[in-house]
Structures are given as C-alpha cells and as structure tokens.
N, C-alpha and C positions, 0 to 999 in steps of 0.2 A: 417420082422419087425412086421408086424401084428402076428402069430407065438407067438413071444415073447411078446407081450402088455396081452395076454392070460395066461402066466408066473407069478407065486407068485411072489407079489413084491420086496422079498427080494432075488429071483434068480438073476443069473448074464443076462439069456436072455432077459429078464422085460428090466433091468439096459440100456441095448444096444440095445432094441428096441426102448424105451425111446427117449433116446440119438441121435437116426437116425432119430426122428420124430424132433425135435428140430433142427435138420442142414435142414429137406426140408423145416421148414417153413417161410425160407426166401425168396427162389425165388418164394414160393407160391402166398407170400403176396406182392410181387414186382411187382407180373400180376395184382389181384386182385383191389390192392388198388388204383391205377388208372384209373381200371377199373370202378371202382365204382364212383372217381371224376369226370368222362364222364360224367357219365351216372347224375350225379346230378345235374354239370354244364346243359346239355341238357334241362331237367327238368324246368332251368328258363325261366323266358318268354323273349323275345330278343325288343329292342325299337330302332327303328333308329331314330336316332338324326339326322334331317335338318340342314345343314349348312346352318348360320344366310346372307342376303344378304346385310344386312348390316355392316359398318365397323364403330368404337367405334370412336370420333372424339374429338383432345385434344383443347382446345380453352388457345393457351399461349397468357399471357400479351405480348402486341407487344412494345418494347423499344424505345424510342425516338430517331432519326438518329444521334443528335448529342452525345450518347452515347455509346464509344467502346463496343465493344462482350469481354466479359470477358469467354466465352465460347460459344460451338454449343448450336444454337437456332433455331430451326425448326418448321416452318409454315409452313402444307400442303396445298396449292393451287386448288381449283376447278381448271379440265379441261374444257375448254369450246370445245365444239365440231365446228369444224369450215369448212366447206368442199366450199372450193372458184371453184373448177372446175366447175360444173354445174349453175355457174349465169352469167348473162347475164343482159345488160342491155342498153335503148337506149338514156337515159335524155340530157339533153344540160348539159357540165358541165362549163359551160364561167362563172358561181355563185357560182357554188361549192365551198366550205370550208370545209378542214377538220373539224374532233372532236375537240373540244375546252377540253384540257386537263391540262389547266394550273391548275385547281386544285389538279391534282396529280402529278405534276412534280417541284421541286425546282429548284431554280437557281445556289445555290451552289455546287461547285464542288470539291472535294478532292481526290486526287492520290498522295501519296508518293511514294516514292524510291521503285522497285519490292525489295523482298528478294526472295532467293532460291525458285523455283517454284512460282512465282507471287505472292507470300502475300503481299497484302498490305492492310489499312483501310480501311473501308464503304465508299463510296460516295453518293455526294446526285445527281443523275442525272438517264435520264432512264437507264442506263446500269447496268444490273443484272442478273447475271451470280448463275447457279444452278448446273450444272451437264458439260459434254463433248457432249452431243449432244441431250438434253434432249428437248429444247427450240427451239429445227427445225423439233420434231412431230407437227403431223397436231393441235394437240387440244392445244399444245403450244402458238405456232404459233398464234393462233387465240386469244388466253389470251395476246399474247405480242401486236397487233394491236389493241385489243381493251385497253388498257393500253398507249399505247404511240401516239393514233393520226392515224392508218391505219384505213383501212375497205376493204370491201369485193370489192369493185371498183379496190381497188389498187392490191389485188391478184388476181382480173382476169384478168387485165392486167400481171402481172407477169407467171401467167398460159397460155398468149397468147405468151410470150414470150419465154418461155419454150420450147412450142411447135414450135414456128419458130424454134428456134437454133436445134433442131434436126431434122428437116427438113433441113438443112442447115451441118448437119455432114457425114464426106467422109465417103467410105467406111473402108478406116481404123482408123476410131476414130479420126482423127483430124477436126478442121474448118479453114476457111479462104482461098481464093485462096494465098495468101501471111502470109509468118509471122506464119505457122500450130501450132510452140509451144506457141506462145506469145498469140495466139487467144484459142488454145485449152486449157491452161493453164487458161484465163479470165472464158470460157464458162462452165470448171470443175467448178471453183469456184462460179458461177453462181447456179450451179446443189444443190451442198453443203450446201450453203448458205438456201437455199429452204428444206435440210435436205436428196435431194434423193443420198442414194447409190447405190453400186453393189445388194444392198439387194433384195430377193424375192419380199418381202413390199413393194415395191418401183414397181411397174406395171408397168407404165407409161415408166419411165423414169430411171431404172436401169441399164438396157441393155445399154443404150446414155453416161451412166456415167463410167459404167465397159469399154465401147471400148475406152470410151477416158483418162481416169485411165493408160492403157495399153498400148494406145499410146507413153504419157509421160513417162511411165516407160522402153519402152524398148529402147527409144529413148538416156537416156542419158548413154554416154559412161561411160569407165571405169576410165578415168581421170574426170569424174563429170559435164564436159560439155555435154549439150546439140547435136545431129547430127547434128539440124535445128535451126540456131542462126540467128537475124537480124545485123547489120551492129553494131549497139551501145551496142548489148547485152542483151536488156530490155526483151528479152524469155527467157535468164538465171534464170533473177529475177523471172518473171512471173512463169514460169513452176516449179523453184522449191517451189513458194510458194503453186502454188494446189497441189504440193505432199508432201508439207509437212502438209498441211490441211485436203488431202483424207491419210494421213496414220491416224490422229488423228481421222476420221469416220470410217473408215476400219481395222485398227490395224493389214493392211497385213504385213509380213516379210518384201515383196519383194518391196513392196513399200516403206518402211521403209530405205531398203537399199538404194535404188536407191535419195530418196530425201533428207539422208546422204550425199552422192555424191554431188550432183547438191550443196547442201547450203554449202558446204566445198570451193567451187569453190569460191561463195560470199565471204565467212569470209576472205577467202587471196588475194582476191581482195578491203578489205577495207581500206583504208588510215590510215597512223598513226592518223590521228585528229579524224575519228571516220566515214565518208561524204566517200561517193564512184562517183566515175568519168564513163563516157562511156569507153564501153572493160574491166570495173573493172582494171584499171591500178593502181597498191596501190601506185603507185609512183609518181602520180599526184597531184596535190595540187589544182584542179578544183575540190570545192565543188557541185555537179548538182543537185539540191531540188529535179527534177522529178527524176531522177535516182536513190538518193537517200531512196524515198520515197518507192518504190518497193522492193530494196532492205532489208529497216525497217521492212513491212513487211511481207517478205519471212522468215527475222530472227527472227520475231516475234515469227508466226504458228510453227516455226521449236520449239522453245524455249518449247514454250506451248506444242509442240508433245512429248517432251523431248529424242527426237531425241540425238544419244550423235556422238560428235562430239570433240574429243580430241587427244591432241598431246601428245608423250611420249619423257624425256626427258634422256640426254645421262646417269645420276644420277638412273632412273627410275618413276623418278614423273612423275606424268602428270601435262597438263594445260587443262581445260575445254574453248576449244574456242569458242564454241555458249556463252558462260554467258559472257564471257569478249568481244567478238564481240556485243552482246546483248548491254552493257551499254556502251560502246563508241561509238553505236548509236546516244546515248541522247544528247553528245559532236558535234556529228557533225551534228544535227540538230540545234542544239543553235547555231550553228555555223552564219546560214543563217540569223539568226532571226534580221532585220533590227535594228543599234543603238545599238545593243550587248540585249535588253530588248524587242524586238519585237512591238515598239511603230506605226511602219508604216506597221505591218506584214512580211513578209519574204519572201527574196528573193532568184531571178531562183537559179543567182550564188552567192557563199559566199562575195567573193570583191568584186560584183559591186553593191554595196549600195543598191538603190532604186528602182533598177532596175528590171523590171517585177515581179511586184508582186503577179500575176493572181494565183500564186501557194501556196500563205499565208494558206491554206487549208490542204496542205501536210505538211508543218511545225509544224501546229497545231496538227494533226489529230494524227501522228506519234507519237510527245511528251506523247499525250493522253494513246496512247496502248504501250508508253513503262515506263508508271508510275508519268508523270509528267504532270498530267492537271489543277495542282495547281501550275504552275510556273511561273513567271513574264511574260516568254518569250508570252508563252499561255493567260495566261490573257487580257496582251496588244495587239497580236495579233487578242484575239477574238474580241476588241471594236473597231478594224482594222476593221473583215468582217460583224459589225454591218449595213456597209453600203452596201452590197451585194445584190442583188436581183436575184430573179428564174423566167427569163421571154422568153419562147421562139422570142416573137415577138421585144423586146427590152434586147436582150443578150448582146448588147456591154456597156450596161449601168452599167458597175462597177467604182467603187470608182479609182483602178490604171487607170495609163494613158491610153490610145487608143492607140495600138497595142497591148498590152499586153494583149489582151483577143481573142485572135484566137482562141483558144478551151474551149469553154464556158462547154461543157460538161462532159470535163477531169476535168474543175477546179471543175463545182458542185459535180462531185461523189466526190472528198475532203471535201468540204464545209460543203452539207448535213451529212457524216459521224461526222467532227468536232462541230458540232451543235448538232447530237442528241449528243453525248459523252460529252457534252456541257449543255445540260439539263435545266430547268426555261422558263423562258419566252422567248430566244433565239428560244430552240427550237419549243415551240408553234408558234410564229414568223416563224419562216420557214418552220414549218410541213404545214401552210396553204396556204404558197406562194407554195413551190417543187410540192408537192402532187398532187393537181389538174393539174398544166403545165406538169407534166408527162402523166399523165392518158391520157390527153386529147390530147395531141400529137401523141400518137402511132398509128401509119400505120396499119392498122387492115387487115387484107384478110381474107374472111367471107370461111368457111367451106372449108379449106384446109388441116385439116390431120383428120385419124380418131381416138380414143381413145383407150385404151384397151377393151372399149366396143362394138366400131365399131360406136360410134357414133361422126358424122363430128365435127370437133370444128374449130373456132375461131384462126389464128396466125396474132401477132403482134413484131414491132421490131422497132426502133428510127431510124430515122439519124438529126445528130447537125443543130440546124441553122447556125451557122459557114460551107460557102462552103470550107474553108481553112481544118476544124477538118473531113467535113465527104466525103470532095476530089469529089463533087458533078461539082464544077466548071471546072476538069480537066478527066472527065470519069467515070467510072462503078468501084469503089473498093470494094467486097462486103466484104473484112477484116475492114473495116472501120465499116459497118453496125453491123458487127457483134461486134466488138469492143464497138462502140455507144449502141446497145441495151447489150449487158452487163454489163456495168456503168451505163446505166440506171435502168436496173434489178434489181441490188444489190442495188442502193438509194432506189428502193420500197422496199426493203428487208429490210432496216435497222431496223426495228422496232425490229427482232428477230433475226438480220443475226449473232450479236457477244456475244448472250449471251452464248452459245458452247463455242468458242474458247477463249477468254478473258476472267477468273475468278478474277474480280478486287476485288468485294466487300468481303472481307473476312480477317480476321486475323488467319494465319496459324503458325504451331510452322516451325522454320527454317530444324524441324527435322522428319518434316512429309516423309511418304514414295509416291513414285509419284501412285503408285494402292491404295491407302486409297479412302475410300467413303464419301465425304465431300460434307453435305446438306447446304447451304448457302440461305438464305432469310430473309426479314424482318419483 
C-alpha cells in the first residue's frame, strides 16, 4: 500500500493503495476515538457530592374527621424514640393518674359493615391503624403511649412481665403446668402484641417466641385439632388465634399452613345462628359469650392474615368460608345482647335474659373488631359498663348482680379493650381508673433474670383478687398466673397492641389487592 501511494495518480496502484487505506481507517479510529474520550473524560476535575442528612418534609392540610378520604392522604409521623427497658422506679403510686388525654381523643365512634379485606370509614376513637406491624417498633410504641394515656411506668411493668413469662417457658416452648396450648397460645400473643418476633432484632425475646411459634405449630394435627385440648376446647380458640396473628408477623409457610388448619376446625364448629358452644358442637343452640368471644377473635386475626380457607363445590365453585364465618359472627353476638338492643349489656348465655352479665365486655368488644361499634347493641351496652370500676381492693363492686363477677380479671381484659375501641371521654375515664390498679398491683421479684446484656432485671406477673379466677383458695395453679399476668399484659398494651392487626380507619376500593402498600393517617 504504501508502494502504491508513491504511484502517479492516475496509475492503477495509486488507485488500490488508496482504496486499502480507506477500509484500515475504520478500525483505526474505533481504538483511537475512545481513546481519546478517556482520556478527556480523565482530564475533568471529579466533586463528590455528600448525601444530604436531611429529608424534604411535605406539611398536608390535615381534613376534618367528619370528612370522608376521597383518596390516600399521607401524614408522616415523628418517631419518638422510646426505650422502657432500662427504667426503673420506686414512687408511691396510691395518687397516680394517668395522662389526661381528653384533648386528643373524641367520643364518637364509627364502624360500618367490613368490605372485602376490612374497608371501612374513619372513626373517631384511639384506634388507628397504619401498616401490619408497623405500630409494635419500639419508637411506635412510644408515639402510641404518649397519644393515648400510657407512660414509661406502664411498660416497665409490661417489660417485667415479659421477663417473668419466659422465665416461666418449658423446655419445649410451651407454658403452664395445665392447659400448655391455651396458655402458650395467650403468652405468644402477649410477645406479639409488644411486636417481638422469631427476628434477629428481637434480642431479648425472640428465641422465647420462635420456641413457642413452634410449639403450636407442630402441635396441631392434620385434621386441624390441636394434640393438647382442655375439656371445653378454649385452646382450640386460643392457639389458633396466635397462629393466626404470628403468621400475620412472620409470614412463615408453615405457620400459615398449620393456623389454616386449626381455624377450619372453628368455622365448622359454628352454629347456624352464627355463636359457638363448648367442643364447637355446631349443632347446639347454646349461645356461650365467653366461648364465643375467642372464637370472634381467632376468626378475626385469621380474616385479617387472609389466611384462605375455602370449600370447593361439586359444580366447581368455591365458597370463601372465613368471610361468611366472619360475618355470622356479628349475628351471633347480637344474639347475646340483652332485649335484642343491648340495653342491660350482654349476656353469659343467649336465653337466659339477664343473667350474668359480668361478660357485657366480650359482646362489645367483639362487635367493635368485627365492624359494628356504631350499633345499637354496642352503644347501649357501653352506658351499661358506664358503671364499671378498675379496683383491685373493691373488685366485686360492678353494676351486675353479686356472683356474677368471680373473674374480675377476665372481665377487665374485655372492658378495657371495649373502652379504648370506645374512645372520648369513656376512655380517659378508664385510662386513669385501669392504669394505675395495674402497675401497682404487680408482684415484682427484684433481680431475677439477666438481659442480653447480662444485666440483672426486674420480673413481674398478677394474680386476681378473685381467690375463685386465680385458684389461690384451692392450691398452687401456676396456669392461672400465667393466664392472670397475660390479660393483664395485654390491658397495658392496649395503647398499641391493635394498631397492626385491625386496619379499621380507611376507605379501600373492594378491589384492592391483599400485598398493596396502604399508608392510612390522619
């Protein structure tokens, strides 16, 4: 080629040396010219850029309550950092009163009919629901206590009780010398409530909840009973309502499966009218509010897990029996509700009128989380437990007759639940009666476990002033104790324990998918 470029240029080797220099100078310039972008790029000067520590912050008009969401409207919340472990404290609390909260709490209440996956209105009470487990982190947690009437008194009692109950857990994940599912069942939902998982995050108290998770799961057979049942069934209820509560925190398979099972059992043990009996016999016509009550819910957490649970027909349809088990709930609660309107509150059994009312609590409370806390029955019942008191030392001092109150403890973990879901002045009214009689009753045992730091802490745990509820008058039951300080745990809890599981305040399209991301607040 070169040769030729030396060639007159009207020769032919000119021509075709030419020619040959034109076909190399493309992969020439195919090195080159990159080359050179390098090297130009290089040449600039380089600036890192600090990610900003701060985050841009929208400030929306906040809508008046009595005005529907015509769409998502999102308010982000300060966390408040809240760490109840490390306090301690020795004051007299015979004066105490809670937070006086009535200015941020209404009295009106609204709950219509669930739709498909729990949509229903705003209401105006503390119950407000954000997320699936959002509201049982710690710095939650501490936004929902100081919002609705806790303090740091009341979760270091619930931290003392924490620590007893797993001081108190078998080797294989269960509690209770009696009763292993019904108790280990309470004590999971105890853990839950408080937000702690199987999770790494969970130090403390993870380990305590994965054995006993596991317990329950591998316990129920393959026909959906339980191995370990009481005499009337109520660890049916119980154990499948913490698995269906820890699949809703865990989102294991296998927990999934198993608390499938267990609630399938429920659903075809409930009466045509809607009200379940002891042994879940569906052919019974004995409405039992306290059996009832458990069983509401078991079907609740399941609903809310959206656990599926359906029949296939000979046709090939199906029937969704959690959702229609779900709302014949509502039927065989009204069922109890004294007068058909709940004017005297609600009784043990559906026929017998007026009789023991001590459980007006469970009739309410139930109605509340399955969409009706706006209903006659509810209404009337709650100017029923207007005359209710939270008093260890005068416990039989309720409004029903005298016997009807042998378990003062069973009935306040109802009460208090119906009362915050209840909101207004009710519940300020009861936040400052419960609150203090709890704190100040717990049996304390000074430096009995040590922490994941190794440093000694503090357990504590209730027993009833009723010797009848905490079996004090007839021996040592320490399934009672443990029972007692878990109804009592969870009353301290209430402040955050249902904003997870219960998404009431919200208007959803009936055609939302159940994984959609739905920010709710006001």
């Amino acid at each position: 080629m070169v040769n030729g470029l030396v060639q007159p240029k009207d020769s032919g080797e000119y021509k075709f040396a030419r020619l040959q220099l034109q076909r190399l100078s493309s992969p020439v310039l195919a090195i080159f010219i990159p080359l050179l972008c390098i090297c130009f790029l290089l040449s600039l000067k380089t600036e890192v850029i600090e990610k900003s520590k701060f985050q841009a912050v929208e400030i929306s008009e906040i809508l008046p309550l009595d005005q529907k969401f015509e769409e998502k409207i999102e308010i982000k919340e300060p966390i408040y950092e809240f760490v109840p472990v490390d306090i301690a404290f020795d004051s007299d609390l015979s004066d105490f009163t809670a937070p006086d909260i009535s200015t941020t709490v209404t009295e009106i209440t609204y709950s219509p009919k669930p739709n498909k996956y729990n949509a229903v209105d705003p209401i105006r009470s503390p119950v407000e629901f954000s997320g699936i487990t959002g509201s049982r982190s710690s710095g939650e947690r501490g936004n929902a206590l100081a919002r609705y009437g806790g303090t740091s008194r009341g979760e270091a009692s619930v931290m003392r009780a924490l620590r007893w109950l797993k001081m108190k857990q078998k080797a294989d994940g269960s509690w209770g010398d009696k009763h292993p599912t019904a108790m280990t069942g309470l004590a999971i939902l105890t853990y839950l409530a408080h937000g702690e998982t199987p999770s790494p995050e969970c130090e403390e108290f993870g380990k305590t909840v994965q054995m006993g998770i596991k317990f329950l799961t591998d316990n129920v057979k393959d026909n959906g009973r339980f191995q370990q049942l009481d005499g009337n069934m109520y660890a049916q209820l119980i154990g499948a309502y913490a698995l269906s509560e820890a699949y809703t925190m865990t989102r294991v398979p296998a927990v999934k499966a198993a608390a499938e099972r267990a609630i399938r059992v429920i659903i075809e043990g409930q009466q045509q009218g809607g009200g379940f009996d002891y042994k879940l016999v569906a052919s019974s016509t004995r409405n039992d509010l306290s059996f009832s009550g458990w069983a509401t819910q078991a079907i609740k957490a399941a609903y809310l897990a959206g656990l599926d649970i359906k029949k296939t027909l000979p046709d090939g349809s199906t029937i969704d029996l959690l959702d229609k088990a779900y709302h014949k709930c509502i039927e065989g609660m009204r069922a109890n509700a004294i007068g058909g309107t709940g004017e005297g509150g609600f009784s043990y059994v559906a026929d017998k009128g007026n009789s023991h009312r001590g459980l007006t609590g469970v009739g309410v409370f139930c109605l509340q989380i399955l969409g009706e806390g706006n209903s006659i029955e509810v209404k009337n019942a709650l100017n029923f437990l207007d005359g209710c008191t939270f008093s260890f030392d005068t416990w039989d001092n309720q409004p029903y007759p005298k016997g009807d109150n042998p378990s003062p403890i069973y009935y306040w973990y109802y009460i208090t639940h119906a009362k915050f879901f209840a909101g207004g002045n009710r519940w300020v009214a009861w936040n400052k009666m419960f609150f203090p009689e709890l704190v100040s009753h717990q049996n304390i045992i000074p430096k009995a476990i040590a922490d994941p730091k190794g440093i000694m802490r503090d357990v504590g745990y209730w027993q009833s002033p009723s010797e009848q509820e905490s079996f004090r008058g007839v021996g040592k039951a320490e399934w009672k104790d443990i029972m007692d300080t878990c109804l009592c745990t969870l009353q301290l809890m209430v402040y955050y324990r249902y904003l997870p599981t219960f998404r009431l305040p919200t208007i959803i399209s009936k055609d939302i998918e159940e994984d959609d991301e739905i920010t709710i607040s006001y």
